[in-house]
C-alpha positions as CSV (number, residue, x, y, z in Angstrom):
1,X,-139.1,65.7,58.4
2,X,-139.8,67.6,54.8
3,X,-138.5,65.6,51.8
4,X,-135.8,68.9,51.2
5,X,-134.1,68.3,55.0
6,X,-133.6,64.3,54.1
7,X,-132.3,64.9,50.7
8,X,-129.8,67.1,52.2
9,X,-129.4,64.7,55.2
10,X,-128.7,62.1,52.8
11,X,-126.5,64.4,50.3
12,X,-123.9,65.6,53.2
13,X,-123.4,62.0,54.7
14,X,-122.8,60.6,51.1
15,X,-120.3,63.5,50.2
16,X,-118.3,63.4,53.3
17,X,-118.0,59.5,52.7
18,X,-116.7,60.4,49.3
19,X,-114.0,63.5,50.4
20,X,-112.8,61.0,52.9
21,X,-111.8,57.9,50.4
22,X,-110.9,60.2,47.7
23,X,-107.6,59.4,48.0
24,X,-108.0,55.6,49.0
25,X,-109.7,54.8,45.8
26,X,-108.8,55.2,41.8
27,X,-110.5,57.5,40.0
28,X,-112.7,54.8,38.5
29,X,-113.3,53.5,41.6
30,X,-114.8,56.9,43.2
31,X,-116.8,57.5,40.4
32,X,-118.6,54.2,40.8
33,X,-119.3,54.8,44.1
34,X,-121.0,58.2,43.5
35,X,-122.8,56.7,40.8
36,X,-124.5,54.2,42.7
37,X,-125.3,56.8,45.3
38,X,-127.1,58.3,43.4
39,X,-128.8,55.3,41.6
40,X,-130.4,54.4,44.8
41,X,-131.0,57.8,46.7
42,X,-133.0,58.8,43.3
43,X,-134.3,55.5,42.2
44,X,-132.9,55.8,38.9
45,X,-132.6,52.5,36.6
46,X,-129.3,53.5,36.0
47,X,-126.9,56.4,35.3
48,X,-123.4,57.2,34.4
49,X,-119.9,59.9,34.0
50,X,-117.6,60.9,32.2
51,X,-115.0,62.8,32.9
52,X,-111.9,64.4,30.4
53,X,-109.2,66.9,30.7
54,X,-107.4,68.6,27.7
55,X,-104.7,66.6,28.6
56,X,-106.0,63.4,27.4
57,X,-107.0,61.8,30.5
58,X,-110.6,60.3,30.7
59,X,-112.5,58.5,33.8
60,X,-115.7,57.0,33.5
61,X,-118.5,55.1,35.1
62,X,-121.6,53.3,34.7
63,X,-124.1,51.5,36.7
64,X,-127.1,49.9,35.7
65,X,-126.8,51.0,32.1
66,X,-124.3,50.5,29.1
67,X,-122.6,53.0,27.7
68,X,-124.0,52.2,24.0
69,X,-126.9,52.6,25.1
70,X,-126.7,56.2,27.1
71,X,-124.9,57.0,23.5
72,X,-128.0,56.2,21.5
73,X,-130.4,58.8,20.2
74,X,-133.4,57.2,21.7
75,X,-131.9,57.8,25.1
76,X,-132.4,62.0,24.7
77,X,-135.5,61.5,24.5
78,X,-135.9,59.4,27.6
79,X,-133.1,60.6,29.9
80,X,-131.2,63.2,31.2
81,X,-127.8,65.1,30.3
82,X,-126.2,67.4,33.1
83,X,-122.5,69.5,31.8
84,X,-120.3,70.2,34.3
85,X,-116.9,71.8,34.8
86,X,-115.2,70.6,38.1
87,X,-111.8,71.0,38.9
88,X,-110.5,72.1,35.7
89,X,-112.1,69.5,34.1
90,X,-115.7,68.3,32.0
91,X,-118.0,65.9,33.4
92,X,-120.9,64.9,31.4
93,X,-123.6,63.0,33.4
94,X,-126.0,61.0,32.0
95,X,-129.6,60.1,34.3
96,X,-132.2,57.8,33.3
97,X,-135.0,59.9,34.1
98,X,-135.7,63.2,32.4
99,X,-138.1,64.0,35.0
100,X,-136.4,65.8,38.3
101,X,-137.5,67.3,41.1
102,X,-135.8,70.9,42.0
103,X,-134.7,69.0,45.3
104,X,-133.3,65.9,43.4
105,X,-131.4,68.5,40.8
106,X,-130.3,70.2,43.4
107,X,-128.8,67.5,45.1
108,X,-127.2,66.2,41.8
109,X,-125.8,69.3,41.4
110,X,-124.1,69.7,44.5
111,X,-122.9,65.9,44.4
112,X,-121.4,66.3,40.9
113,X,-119.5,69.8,42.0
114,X,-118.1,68.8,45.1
115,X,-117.0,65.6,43.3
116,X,-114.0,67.7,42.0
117,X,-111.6,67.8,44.9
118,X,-112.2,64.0,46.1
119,X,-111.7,63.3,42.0
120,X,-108.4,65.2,41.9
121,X,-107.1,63.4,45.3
122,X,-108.3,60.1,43.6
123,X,-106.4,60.8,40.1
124,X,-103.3,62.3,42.6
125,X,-103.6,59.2,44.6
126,X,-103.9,56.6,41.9
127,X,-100.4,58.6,39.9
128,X,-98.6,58.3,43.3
129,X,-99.5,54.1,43.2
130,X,-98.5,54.0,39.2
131,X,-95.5,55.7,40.2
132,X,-95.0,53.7,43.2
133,X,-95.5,50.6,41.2
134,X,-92.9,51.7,38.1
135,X,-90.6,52.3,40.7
136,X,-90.8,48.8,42.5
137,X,-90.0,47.2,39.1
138,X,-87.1,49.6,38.3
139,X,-85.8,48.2,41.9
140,X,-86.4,45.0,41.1
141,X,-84.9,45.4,38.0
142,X,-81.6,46.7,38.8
143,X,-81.7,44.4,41.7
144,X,-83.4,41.4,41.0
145,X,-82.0,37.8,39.7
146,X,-81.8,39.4,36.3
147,X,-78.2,40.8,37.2
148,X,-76.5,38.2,38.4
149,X,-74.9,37.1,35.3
150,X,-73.5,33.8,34.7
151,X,-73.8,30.4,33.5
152,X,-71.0,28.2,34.6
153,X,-71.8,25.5,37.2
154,X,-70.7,27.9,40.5
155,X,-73.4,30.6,38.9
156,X,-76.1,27.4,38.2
157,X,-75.8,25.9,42.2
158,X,-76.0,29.6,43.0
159,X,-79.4,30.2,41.4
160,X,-81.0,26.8,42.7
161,X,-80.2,27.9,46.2
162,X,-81.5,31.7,46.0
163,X,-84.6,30.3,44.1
164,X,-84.7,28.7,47.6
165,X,-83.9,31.1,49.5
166,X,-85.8,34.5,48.0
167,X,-89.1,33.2,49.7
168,X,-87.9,32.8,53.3
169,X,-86.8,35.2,56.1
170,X,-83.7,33.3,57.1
171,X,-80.6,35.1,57.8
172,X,-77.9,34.1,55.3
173,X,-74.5,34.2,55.6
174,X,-72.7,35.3,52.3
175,X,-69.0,34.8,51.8
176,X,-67.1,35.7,49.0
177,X,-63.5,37.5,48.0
178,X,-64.0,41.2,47.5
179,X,-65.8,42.4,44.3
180,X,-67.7,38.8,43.9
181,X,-70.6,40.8,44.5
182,X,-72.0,40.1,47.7
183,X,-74.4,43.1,47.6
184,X,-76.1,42.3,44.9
185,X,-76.6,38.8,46.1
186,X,-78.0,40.9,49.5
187,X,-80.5,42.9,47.5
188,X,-82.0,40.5,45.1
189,X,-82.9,38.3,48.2
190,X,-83.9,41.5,49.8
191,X,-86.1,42.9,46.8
192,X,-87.7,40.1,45.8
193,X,-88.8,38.3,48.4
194,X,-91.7,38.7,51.1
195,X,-90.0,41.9,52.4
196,X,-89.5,43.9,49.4
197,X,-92.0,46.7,50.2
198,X,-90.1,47.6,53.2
199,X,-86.7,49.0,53.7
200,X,-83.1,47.5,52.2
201,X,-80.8,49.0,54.8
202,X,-76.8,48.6,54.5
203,X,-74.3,48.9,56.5
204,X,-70.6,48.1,56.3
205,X,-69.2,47.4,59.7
206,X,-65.4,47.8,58.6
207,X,-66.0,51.1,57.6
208,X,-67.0,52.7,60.9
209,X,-65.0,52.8,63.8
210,X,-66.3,51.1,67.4
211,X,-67.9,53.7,69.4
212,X,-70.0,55.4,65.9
213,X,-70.7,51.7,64.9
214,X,-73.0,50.9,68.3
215,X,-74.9,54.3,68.1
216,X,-75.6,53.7,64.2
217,X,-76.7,50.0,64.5
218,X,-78.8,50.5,67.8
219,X,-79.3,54.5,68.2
220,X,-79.2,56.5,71.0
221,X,-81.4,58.6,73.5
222,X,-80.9,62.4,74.3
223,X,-78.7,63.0,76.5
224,X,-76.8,59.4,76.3
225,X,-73.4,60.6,75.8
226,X,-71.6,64.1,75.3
227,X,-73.1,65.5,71.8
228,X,-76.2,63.3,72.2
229,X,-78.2,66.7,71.5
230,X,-81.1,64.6,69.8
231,X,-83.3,60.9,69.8
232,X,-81.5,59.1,67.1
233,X,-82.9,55.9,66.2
234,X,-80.5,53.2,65.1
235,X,-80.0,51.0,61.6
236,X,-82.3,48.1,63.5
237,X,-85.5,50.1,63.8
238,X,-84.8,51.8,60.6
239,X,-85.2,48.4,58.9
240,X,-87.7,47.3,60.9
241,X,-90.1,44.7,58.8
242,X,-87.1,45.2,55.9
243,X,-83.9,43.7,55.7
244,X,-80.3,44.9,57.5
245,X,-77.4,43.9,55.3
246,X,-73.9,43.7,57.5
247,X,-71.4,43.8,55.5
248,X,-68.2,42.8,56.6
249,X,-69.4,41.7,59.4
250,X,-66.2,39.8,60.3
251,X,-65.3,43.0,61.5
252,X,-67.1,43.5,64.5
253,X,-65.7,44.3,67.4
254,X,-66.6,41.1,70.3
255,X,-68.8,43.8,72.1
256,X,-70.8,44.6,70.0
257,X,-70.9,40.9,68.4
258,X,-72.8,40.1,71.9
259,X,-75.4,43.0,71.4
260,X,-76.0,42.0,68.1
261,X,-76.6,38.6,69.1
262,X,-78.9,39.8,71.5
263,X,-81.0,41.6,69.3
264,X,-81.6,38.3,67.2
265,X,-82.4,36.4,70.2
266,X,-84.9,38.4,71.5
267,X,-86.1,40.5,68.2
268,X,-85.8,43.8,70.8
269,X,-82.9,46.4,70.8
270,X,-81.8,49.0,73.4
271,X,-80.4,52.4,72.4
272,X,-77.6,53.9,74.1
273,X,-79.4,55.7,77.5
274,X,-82.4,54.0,76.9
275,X,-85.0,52.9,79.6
276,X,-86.8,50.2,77.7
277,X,-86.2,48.3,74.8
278,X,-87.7,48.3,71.6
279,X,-89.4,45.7,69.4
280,X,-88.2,45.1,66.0
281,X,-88.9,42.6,63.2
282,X,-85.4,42.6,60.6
283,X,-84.1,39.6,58.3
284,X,-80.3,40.1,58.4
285,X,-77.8,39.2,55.6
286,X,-74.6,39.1,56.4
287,X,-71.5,39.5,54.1
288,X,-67.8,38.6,54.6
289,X,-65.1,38.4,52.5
290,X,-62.7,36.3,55.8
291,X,-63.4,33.1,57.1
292,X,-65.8,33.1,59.8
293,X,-65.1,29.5,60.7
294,X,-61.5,30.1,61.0
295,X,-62.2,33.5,62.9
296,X,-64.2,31.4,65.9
297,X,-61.3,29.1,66.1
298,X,-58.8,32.2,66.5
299,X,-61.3,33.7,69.1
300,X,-62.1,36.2,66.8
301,X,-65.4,35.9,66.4
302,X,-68.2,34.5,69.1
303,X,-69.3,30.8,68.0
304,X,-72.7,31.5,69.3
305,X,-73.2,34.3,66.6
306,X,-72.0,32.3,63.9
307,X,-74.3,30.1,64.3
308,X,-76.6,32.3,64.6
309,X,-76.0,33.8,61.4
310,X,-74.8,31.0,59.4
311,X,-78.4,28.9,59.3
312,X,-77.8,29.5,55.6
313,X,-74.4,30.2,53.5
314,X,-74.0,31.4,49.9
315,X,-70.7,31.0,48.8
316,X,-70.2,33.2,45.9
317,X,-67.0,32.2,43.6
318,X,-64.4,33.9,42.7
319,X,-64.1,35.5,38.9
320,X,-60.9,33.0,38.2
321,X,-62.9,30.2,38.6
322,X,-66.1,31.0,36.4
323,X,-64.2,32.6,33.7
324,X,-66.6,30.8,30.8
325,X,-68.9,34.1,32.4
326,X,-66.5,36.7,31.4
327,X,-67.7,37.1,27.8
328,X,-71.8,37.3,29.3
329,X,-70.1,39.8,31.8
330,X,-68.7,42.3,29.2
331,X,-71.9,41.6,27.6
332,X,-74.0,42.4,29.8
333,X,-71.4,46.2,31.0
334,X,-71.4,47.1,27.4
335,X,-75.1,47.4,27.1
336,X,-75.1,49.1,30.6
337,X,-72.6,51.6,29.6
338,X,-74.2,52.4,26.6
339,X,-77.4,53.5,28.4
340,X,-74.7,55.5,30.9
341,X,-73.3,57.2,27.9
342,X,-76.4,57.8,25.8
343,X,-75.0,55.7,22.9
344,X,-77.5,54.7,20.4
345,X,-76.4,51.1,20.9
346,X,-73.4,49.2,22.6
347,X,-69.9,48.9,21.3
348,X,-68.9,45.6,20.3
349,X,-65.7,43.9,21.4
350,X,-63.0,42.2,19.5
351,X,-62.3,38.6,19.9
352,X,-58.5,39.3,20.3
353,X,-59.6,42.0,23.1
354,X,-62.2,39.3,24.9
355,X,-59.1,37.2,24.5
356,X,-56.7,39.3,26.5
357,X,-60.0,40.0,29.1
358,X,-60.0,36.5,29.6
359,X,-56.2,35.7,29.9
360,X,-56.4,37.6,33.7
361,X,-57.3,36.2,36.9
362,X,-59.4,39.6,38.7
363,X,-57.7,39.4,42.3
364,X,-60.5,42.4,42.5
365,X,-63.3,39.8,40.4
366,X,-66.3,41.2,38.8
367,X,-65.7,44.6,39.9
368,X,-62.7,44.8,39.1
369,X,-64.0,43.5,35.2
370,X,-66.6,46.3,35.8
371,X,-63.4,49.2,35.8
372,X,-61.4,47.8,33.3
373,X,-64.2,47.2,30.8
374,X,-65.3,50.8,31.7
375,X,-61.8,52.3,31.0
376,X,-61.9,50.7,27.7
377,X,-65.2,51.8,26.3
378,X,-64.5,55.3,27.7
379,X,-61.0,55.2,25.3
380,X,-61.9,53.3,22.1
381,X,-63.9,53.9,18.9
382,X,-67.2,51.5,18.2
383,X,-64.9,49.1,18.7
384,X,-63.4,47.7,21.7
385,X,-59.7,46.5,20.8
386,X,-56.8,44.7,22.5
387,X,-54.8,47.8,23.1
388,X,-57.8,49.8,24.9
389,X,-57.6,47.2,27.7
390,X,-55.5,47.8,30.4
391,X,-54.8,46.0,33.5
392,X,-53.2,46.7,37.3
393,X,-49.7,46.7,38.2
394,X,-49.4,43.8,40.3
395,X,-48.4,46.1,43.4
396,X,-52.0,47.1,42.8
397,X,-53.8,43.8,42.8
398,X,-51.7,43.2,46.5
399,X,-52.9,46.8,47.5
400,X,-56.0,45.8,46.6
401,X,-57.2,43.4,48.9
402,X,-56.3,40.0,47.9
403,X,-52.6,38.4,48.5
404,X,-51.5,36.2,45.1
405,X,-48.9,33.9,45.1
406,X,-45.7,34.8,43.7
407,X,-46.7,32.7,39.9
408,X,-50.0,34.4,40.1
409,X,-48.3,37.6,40.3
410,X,-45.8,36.8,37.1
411,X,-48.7,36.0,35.0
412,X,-50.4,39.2,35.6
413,X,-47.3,40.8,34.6
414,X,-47.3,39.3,31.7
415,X,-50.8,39.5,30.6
416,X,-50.3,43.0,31.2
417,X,-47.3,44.1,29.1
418,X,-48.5,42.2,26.2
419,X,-51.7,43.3,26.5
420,X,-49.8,46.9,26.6
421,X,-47.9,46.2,23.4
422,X,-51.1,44.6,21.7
423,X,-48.8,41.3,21.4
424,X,-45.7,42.5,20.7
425,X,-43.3,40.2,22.3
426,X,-40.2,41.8,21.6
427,X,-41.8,44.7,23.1
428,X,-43.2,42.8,26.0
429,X,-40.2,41.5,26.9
430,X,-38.4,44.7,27.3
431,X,-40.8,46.0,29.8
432,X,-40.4,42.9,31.6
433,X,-36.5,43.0,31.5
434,X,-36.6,39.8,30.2
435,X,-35.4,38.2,27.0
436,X,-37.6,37.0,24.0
437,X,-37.1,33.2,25.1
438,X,-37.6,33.9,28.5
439,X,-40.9,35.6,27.5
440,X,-41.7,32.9,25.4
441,X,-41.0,30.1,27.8
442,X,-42.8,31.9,30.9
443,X,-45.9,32.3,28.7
444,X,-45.8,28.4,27.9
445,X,-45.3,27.4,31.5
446,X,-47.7,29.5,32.3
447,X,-50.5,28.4,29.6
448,X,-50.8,32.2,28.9
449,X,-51.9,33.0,24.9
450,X,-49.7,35.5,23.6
451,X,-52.7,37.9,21.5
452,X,-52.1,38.1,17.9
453,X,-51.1,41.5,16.5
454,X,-53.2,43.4,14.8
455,X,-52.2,43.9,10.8
């Protein structure tokens, strides 16, 4: 075989090698491998790349030699420059030997210039990992342990069990009034744990009526039912190796509490019309704001399932009961609003306004904080004062979700019309229809702090 037919032999099976990892490898990492390609197929002592754009980016490589070195002027003498322009961009090669022969220049050439493409997939591939990569810690981020504010003793026993908890694939059971949060419980156990790479999906089972409910969670086949036009796959093998969150799931329907509990038992699900089932690897989290417990008693909800799903529970307080986290609360929505509204920096609060914030008991909890801080920094100045917060109307807070107790529902009234009237009792008491001492004696029964007027 002539020395020409090997060298190109040798060329074609080293570029298609390259073309095909292109976009496998970093830029760094491509040029490396070409340079040592060609260290050995020319028996060079070493050699080396670089390669810039006007942009500002730069990749380089080099094996067998330093880069000082290649730089010094004794090294012109000795070795080899080759210019290039590949792909938009300049490539400046430095051999060790000045001596070539027109095959070995040849096949430098042609290695250098179809270097371009595999270099632009490399540089494409390794923007699409940086982005990736910034992306994963935005998520983790906005979703990680570093939301969940609080520091009362509830929030403490909280962290030491999800600390637990983040590392394992159990299914947890998370139970909690409306607004606690329950969600973001779901997702930092979800993004930061072994799964996080895979899918978060969410579903809330109260908000989807029976039949659409079974054909979400476990899809359906063409043909399966009138309208069944197309394969749909369901919520189970779109999560599959992630994480399914079911909210509410108290509100299952017993059917389809049965096929769920199937699917955990034996990891496979059956769409609707389907022939054969399908393997499928999901954590679930569950979320409910009723008693499950009570629910099995009532025949509500199958025992078997509960079990099933409560190997691990994370009770998650109510705002009433951790109110030492209001002020860290605020806090932290302040600073969160501020990026929302492109302030230069967060408004501050008042005391007498942190005051009134803390005089309520949330029937809605941490979201419901959320709106009313919210409402206030959208309607006050730099400063957040007593008469920018506002509160529900008890019919509200019943509306709402949660049922208070008729004492309960008196304080609130009376938080709220002197937070209203900025601590005017006089004024207060004529929107409660109520007299001054009346006013004044509810608010001592009630241990409520009637807010100091501003002068």
């Amino acid at each position: 075989m002539r020395i020409a037919d090997l060298f190109m032999r040798i060329r074609d099976a080293h570029l298609a090698m390259v073309e095909s990892l292109g976009s496998s490898l970093s830029p760094e990492g491509l040029l490396d491998l070409v340079m040592k390609m060609l260290k050995n197929v020319l028996g060079l002592k070493g050699c080396g790349i670089v390669v810039t754009n006007g942009g500002g980016l730069k990749c380089e490589s080099f094996v067998g030699v330093k880069k000082r070195t290649i730089e010094k002027d004794k090294f012109h003498a000795e070795g080899r420059l080759f210019d290039y322009q590949i792909g938009g961009m300049k490539a400046v090669l430095y051999l060790t030997r000045k001596t070539l022969s027109k095959h070995e220049v040849r096949l430098v050439n042609e290695v250098v210039l179809r270097l371009g493409p595999a270099l632009r997939k490399a540089i494409d591939g390794e923007r699409q990992r940086r982005r990736l990569r910034s992306l994963e810690r935005e998520v983790r981020t906005r979703f990680g342990r570093a939301n969940i504010i609080g520091k009362s003793e509830p929030m403490r026993r909280l962290f030491v069990l999800l600390e637990k908890m983040i590392p394992t694939n159990l299914p947890v059971l998370i139970v909690g009034e409306t607004g606690t949060g329950k969600e973001l419980i779901a997702k930092a156990l979800h993004y930061e744990g072994p799964r996080s790479r895979e899918p978060f999906v969410p579903v809330n089972c109260a908000a989807l009526p029976e039949s659409l409910l079974e054909s979400e969670l476990f899809g359906y086949e063409r043909g399966a039912f009138t309208g069944a036009t197309d394969t749909k796959p369901g919520l189970f093998e779109v999560a599959n190796r992630g994480t399914l969150f079911l909210d509410e799931v108290g509100s299952l329907p017993l059917q389809l509490q049965a096929k769920l509990l199937r699917v955990l038992e034996t990891k496979e699900v059956w769409r609707l019309g389907a022939t054969r089932s399908r393997r499928v690897d999901v954590r679930i989290i569950a979320a409910s704001n009723r008693n499950l417990a009570e629910m099995v008693v009532a025949n509500q909800f199958r025992a078997d399932l509960y079990y099933r799903l409560n190997i691990v529970t994370i009770n998650l307080p109510p705002l009433r009961e951790r109110k030492e986290d209001i002020p860290l609360l605020v806090e932290h929505f302040l600073a969160q609003f501020s990026r929302e509204f492109g302030d230069p920096e967060p408004k501050s609060i008042s005391p007498q306004a942190l005051k009134v914030l803390l005089s309520y008991d949330y029937p809605g909890n941490v979201r419901e904080l959320k709106n009313i801080v919210l409402r206030a920094y959208a309607v006050s100045g730099r400063r957040i004062e007593a008469g920018n917060i506002e509160f529900p109307s008890p019919d509200i807070a019943i509306r709402g979700g949660t049922t208070l107790s008729l004492k309960e529902l008196e304080r609130q009234a009376i938080v709220t019309a002197l937070s209203r009237t900025e601590g005017n009792v006089k004024a207060a008491a004529k929107i409660l229809g109520i007299s001054r001492a009346t006013l004044y004696r509810k608010c001592g029964r009630l241990n409520i702090e009637i807010p100091r007027r501003r002068q």
